[in-house]
Backbone as XML, in Angstrom:
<?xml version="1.0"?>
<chain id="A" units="angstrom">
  <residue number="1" name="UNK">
    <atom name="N" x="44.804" y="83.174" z="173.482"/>
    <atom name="CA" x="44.263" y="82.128" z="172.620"/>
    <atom name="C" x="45.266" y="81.864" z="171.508"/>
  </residue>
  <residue number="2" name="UNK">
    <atom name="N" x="45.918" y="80.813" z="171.437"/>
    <atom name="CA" x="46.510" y="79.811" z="170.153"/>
    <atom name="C" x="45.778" y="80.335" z="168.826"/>
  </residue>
  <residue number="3" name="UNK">
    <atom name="N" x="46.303" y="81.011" z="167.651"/>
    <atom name="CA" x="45.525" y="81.010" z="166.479"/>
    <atom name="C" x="46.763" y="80.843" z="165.338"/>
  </residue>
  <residue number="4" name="UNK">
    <atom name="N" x="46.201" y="80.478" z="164.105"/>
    <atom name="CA" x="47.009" y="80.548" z="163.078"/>
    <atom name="C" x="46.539" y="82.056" z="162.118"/>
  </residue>
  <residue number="5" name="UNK">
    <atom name="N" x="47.246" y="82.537" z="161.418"/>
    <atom name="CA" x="47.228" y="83.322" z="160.431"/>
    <atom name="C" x="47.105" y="83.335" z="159.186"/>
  </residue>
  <residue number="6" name="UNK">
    <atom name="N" x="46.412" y="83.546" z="157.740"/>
    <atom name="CA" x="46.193" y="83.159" z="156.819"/>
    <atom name="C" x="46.304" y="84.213" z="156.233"/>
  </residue>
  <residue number="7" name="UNK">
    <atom name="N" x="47.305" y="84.266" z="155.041"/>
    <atom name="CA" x="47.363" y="85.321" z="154.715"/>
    <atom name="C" x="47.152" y="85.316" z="152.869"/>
  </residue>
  <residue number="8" name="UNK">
    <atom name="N" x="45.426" y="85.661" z="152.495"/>
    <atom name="CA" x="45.749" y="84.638" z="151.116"/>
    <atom name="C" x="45.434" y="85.772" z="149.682"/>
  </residue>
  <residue number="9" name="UNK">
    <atom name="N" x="46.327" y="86.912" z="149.821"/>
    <atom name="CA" x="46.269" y="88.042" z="149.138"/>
    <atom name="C" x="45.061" y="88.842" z="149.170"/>
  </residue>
  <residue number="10" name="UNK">
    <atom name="N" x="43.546" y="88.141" z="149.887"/>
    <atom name="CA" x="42.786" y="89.084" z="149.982"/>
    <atom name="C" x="42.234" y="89.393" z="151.590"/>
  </residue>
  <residue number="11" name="UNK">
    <atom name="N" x="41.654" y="88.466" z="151.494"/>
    <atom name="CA" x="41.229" y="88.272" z="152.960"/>
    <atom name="C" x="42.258" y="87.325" z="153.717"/>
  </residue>
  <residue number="12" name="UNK">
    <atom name="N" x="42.447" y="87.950" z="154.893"/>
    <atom name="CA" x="42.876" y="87.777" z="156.310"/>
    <atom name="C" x="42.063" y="86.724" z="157.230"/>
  </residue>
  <residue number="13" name="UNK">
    <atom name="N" x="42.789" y="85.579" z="157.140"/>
    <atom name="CA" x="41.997" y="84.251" z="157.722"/>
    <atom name="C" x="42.541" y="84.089" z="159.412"/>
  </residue>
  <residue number="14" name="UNK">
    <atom name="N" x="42.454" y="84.333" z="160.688"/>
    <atom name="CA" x="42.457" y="83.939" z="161.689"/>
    <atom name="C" x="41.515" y="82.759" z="162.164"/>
  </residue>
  <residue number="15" name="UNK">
    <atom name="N" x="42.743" y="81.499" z="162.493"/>
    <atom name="CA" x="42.002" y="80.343" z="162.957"/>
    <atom name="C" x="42.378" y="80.113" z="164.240"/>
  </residue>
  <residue number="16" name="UNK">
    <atom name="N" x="41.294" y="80.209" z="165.190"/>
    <atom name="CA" x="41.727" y="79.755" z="166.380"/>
    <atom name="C" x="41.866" y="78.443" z="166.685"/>
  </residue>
  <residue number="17" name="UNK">
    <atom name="N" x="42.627" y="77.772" z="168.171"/>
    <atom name="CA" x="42.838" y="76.777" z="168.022"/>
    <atom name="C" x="41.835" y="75.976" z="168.127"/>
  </residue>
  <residue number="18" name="UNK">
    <atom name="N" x="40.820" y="76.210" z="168.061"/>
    <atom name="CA" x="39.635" y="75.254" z="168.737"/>
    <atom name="C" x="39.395" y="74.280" z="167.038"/>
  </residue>
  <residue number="19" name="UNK">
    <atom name="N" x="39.506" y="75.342" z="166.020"/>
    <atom name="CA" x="39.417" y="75.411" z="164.747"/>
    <atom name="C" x="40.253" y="74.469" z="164.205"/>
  </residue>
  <residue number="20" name="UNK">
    <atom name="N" x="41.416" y="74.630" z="164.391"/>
    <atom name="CA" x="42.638" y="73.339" z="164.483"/>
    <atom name="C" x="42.368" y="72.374" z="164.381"/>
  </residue>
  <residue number="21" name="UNK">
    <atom name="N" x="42.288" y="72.355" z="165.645"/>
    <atom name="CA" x="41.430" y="70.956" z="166.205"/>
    <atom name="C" x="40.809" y="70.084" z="166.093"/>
  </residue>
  <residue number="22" name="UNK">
    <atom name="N" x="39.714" y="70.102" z="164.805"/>
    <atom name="CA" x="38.743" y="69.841" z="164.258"/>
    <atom name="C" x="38.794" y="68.722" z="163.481"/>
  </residue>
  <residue number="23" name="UNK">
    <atom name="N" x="40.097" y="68.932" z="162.896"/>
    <atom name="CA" x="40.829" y="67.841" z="162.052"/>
    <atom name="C" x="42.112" y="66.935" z="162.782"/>
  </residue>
  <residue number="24" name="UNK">
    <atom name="N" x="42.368" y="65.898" z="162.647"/>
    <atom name="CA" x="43.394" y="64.913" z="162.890"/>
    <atom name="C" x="44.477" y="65.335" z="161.776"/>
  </residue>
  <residue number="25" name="UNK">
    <atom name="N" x="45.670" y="65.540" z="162.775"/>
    <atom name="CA" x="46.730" y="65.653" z="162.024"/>
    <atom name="C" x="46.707" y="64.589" z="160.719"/>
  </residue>
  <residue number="26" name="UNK">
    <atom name="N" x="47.805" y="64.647" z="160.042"/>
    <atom name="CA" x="47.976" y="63.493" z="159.077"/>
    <atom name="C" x="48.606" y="62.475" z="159.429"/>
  </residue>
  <residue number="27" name="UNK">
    <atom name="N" x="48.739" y="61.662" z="159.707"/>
    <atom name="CA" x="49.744" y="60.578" z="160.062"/>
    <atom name="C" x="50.772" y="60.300" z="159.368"/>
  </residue>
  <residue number="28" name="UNK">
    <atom name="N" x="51.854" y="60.040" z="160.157"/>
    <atom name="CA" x="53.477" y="59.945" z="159.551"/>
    <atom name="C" x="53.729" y="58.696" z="159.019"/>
  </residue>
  <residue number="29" name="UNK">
    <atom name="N" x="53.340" y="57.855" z="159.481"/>
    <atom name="CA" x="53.389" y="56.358" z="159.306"/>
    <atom name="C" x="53.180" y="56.052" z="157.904"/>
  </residue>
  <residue number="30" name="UNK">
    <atom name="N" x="54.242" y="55.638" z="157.199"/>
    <atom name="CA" x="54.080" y="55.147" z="155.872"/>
    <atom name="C" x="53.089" y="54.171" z="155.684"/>
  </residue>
  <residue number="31" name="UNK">
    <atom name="N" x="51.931" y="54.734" z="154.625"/>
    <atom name="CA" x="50.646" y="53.567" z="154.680"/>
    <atom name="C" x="49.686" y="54.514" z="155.004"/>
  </residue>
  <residue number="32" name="UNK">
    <atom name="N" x="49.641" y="55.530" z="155.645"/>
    <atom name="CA" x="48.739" y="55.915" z="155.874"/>
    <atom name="C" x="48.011" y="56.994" z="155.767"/>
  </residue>
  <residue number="33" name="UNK">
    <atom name="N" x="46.938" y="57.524" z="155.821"/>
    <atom name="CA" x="46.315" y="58.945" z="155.032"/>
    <atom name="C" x="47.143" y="58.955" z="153.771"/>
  </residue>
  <residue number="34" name="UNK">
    <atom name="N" x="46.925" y="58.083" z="153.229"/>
    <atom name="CA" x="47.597" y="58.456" z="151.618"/>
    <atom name="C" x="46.507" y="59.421" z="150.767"/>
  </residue>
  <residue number="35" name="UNK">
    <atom name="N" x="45.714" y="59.388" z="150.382"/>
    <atom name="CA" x="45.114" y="60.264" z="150.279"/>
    <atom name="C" x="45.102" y="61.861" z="150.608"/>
  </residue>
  <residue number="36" name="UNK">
    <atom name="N" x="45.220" y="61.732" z="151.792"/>
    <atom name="CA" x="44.956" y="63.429" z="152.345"/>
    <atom name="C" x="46.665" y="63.643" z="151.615"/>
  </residue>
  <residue number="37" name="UNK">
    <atom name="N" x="48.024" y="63.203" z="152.195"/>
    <atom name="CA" x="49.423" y="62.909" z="151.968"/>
    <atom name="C" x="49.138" y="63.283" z="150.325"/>
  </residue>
  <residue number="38" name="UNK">
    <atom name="N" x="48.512" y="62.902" z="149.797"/>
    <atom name="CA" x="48.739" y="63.018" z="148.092"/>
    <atom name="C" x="47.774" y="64.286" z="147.582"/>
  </residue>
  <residue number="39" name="UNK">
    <atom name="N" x="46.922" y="64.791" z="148.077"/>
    <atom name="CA" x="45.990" y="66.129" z="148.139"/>
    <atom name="C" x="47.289" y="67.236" z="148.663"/>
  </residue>
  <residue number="40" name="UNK">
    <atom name="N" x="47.691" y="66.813" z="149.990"/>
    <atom name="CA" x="48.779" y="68.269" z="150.442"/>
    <atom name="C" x="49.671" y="68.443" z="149.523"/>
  </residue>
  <residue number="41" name="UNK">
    <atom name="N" x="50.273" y="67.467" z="149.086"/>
    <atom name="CA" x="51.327" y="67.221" z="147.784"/>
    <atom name="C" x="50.827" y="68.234" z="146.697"/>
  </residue>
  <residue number="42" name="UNK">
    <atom name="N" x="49.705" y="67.744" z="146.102"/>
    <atom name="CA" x="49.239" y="68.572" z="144.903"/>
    <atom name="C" x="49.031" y="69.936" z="145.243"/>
  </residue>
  <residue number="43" name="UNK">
    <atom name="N" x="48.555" y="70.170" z="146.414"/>
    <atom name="CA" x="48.468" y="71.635" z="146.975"/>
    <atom name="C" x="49.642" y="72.237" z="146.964"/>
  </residue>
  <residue number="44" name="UNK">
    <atom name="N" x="50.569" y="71.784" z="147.610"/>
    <atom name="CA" x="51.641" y="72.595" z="147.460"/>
    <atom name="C" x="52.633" y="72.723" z="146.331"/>
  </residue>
  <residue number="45" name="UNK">
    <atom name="N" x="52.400" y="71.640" z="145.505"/>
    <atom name="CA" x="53.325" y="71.860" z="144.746"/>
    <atom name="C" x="52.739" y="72.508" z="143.161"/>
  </residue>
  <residue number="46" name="UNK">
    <atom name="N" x="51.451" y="71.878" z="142.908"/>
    <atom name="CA" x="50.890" y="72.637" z="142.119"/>
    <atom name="C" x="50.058" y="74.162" z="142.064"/>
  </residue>
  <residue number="47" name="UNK">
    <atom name="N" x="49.861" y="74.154" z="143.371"/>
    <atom name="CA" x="49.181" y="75.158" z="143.947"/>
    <atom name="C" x="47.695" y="75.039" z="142.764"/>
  </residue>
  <residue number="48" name="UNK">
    <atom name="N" x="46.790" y="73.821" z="143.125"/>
    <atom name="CA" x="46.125" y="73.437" z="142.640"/>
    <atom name="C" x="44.753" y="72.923" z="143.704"/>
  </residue>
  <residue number="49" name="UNK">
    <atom name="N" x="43.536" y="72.981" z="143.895"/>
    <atom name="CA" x="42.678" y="72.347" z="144.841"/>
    <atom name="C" x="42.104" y="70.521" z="144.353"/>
  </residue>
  <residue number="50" name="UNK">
    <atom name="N" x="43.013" y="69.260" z="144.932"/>
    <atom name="CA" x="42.627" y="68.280" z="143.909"/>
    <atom name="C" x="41.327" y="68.008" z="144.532"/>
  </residue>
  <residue number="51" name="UNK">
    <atom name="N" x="40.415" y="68.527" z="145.585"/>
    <atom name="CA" x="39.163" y="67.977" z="145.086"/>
    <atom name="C" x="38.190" y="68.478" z="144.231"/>
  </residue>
  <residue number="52" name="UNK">
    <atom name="N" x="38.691" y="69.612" z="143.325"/>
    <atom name="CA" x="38.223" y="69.928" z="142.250"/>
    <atom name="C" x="38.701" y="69.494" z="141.202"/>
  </residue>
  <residue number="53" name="UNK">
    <atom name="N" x="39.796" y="68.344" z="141.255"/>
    <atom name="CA" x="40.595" y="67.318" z="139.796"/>
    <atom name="C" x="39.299" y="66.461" z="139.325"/>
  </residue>
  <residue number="54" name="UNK">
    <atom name="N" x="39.130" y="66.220" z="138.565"/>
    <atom name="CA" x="38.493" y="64.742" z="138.298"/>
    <atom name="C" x="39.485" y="63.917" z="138.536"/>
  </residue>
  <residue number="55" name="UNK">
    <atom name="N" x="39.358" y="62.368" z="138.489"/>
    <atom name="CA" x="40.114" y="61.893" z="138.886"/>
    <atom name="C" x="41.487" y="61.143" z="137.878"/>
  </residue>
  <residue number="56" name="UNK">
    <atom name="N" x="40.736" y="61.788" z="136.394"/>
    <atom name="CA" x="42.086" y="61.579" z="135.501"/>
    <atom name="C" x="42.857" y="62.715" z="135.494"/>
  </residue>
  <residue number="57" name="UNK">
    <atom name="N" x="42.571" y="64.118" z="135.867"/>
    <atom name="CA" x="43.312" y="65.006" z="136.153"/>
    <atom name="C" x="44.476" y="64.677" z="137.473"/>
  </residue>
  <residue number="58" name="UNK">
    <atom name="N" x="43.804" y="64.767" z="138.635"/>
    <atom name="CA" x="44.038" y="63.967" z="139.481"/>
    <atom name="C" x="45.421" y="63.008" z="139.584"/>
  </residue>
  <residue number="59" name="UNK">
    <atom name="N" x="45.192" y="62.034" z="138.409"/>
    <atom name="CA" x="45.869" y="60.420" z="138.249"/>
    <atom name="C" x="47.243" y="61.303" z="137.449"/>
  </residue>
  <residue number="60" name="UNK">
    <atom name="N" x="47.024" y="61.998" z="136.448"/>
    <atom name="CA" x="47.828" y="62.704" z="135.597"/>
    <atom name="C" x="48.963" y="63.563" z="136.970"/>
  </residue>
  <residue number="61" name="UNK">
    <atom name="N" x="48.731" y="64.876" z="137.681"/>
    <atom name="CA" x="48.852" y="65.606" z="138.183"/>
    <atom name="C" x="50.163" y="64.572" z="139.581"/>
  </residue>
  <residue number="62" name="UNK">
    <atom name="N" x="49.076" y="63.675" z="139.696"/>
    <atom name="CA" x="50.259" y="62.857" z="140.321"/>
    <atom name="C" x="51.419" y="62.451" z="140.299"/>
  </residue>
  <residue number="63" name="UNK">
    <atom name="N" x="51.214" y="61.824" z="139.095"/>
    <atom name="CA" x="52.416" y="60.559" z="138.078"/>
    <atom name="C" x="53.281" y="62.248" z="137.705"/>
  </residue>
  <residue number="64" name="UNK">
    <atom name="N" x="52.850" y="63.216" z="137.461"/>
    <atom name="CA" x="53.736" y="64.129" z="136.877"/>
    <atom name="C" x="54.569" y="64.250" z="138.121"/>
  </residue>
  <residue number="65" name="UNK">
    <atom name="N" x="53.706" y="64.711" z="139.508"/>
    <atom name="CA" x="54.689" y="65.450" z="140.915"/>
    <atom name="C" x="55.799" y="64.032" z="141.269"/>
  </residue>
  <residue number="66" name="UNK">
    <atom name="N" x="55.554" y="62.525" z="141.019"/>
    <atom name="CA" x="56.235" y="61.753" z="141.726"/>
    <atom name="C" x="57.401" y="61.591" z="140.870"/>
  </residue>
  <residue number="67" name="UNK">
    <atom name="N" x="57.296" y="62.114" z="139.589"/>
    <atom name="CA" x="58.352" y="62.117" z="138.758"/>
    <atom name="C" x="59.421" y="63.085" z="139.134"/>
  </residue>
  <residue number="68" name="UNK">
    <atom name="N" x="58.795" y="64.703" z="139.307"/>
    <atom name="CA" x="59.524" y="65.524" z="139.300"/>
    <atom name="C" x="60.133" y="65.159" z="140.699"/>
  </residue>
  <residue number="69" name="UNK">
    <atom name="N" x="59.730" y="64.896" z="141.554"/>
    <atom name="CA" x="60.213" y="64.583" z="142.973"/>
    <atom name="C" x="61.403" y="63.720" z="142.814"/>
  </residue>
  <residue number="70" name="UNK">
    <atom name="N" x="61.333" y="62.364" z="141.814"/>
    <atom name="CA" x="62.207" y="61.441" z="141.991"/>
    <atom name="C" x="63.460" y="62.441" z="141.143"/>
  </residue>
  <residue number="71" name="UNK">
    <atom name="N" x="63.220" y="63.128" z="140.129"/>
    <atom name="CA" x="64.006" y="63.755" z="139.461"/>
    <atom name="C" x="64.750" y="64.625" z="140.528"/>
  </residue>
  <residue number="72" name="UNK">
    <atom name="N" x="63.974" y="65.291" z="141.012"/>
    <atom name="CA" x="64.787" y="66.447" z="142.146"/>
    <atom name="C" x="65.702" y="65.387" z="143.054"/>
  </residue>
  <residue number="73" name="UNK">
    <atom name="N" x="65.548" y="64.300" z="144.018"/>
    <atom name="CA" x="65.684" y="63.305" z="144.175"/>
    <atom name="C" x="66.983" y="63.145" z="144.095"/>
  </residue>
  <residue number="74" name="UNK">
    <atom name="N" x="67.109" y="62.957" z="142.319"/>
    <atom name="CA" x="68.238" y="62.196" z="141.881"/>
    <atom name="C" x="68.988" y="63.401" z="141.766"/>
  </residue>
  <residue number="75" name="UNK">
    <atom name="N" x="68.419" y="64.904" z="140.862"/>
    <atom name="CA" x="69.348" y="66.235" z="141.013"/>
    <atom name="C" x="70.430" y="66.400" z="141.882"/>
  </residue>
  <residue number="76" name="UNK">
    <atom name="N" x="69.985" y="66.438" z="143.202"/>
    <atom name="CA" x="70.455" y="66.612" z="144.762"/>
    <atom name="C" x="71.149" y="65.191" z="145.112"/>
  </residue>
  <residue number="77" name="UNK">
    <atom name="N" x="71.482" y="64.242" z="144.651"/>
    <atom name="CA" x="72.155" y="62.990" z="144.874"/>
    <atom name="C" x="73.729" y="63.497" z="144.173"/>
  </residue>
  <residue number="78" name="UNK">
    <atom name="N" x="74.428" y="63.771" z="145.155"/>
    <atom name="CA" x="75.867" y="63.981" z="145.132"/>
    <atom name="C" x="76.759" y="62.928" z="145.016"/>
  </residue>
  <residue number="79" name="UNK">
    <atom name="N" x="77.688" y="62.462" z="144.398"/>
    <atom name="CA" x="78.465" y="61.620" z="144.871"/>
    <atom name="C" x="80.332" y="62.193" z="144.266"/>
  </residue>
  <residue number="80" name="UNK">
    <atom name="N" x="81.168" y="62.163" z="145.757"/>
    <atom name="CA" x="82.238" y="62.701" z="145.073"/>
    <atom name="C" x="82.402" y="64.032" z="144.465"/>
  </residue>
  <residue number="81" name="UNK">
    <atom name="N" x="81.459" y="64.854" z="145.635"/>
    <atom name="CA" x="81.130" y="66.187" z="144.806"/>
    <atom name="C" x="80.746" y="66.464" z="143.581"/>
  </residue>
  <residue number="82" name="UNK">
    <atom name="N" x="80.166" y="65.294" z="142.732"/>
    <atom name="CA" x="79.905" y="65.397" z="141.741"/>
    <atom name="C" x="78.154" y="65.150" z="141.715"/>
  </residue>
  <residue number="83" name="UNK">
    <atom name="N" x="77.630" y="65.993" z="140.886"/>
    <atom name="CA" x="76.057" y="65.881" z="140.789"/>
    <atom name="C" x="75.893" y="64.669" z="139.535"/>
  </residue>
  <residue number="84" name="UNK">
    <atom name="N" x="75.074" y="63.511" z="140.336"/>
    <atom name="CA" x="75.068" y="62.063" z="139.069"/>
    <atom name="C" x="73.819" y="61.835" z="138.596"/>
  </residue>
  <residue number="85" name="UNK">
    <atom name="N" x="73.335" y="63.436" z="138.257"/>
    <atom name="CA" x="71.584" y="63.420" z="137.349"/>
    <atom name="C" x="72.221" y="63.030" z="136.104"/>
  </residue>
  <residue number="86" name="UNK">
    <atom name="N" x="72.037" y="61.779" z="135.445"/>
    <atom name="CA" x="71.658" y="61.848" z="134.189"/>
    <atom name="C" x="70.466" y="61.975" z="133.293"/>
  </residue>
  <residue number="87" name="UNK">
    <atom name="N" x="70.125" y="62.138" z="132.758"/>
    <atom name="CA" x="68.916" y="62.613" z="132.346"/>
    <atom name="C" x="68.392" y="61.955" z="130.785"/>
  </residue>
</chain>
C-alpha cells in the first residue's frame, strides 16, 4: 500500500493512499486554485494555519510573503556576476 509519512514532533501521521486521494491536486495553471496556492504559501513560509487568519491578518501576511518573494527574486537576480539587489 502507497502511504505518506508525517512526521510532526509528536505524533506519527501515516496516510494511505486512498487518503490522498480525497483531495484534487492543486492546479498549475496560472489562474487557478488561487486560494488553496496562497494558503500553501502561508503554510510554508510562515509556518502559520491561514484558515485560522481573519482575513486582515490573512490580507497583511500576504502583501508581506509577495514582497519578501519579489525581494528574494531580485536578491538571486545576477547580472555579470554581480548581485543587482538594490534595496
Amino acid at each position: 500500500m502507497d502511504c505518506l509519512k508525517f512526521f510532526d514532533g509528536g505524533s506519527n501521521k501515516v496516510l494511505s493512499s486512498q487518503v490522498l486521494s480525497i483531495s484534487p491536486p492543486i492546479a498549475t495553471a496560472t489562474g487557478k486554485d488561487l486560494l488553496r496556492k496562497a494558503n500553501a504559501l502561508l503554510r510554508f513560509h510562515f509556518k502559520v494555519d491561514p484558515e485560522q487568519l481573519s482575513d486582515e491578518q490573512f490580507s497583511e501576511l500576504w502583501q508581506q510573503l509577495k514582497w519578501a518573494l519579489h525581494f528574494e527574486s531580485k536578491r538571486f537576480n545576477l547580472k555579470d556576476g554581480k548581485n543587482t539587489l538594490q534595496i
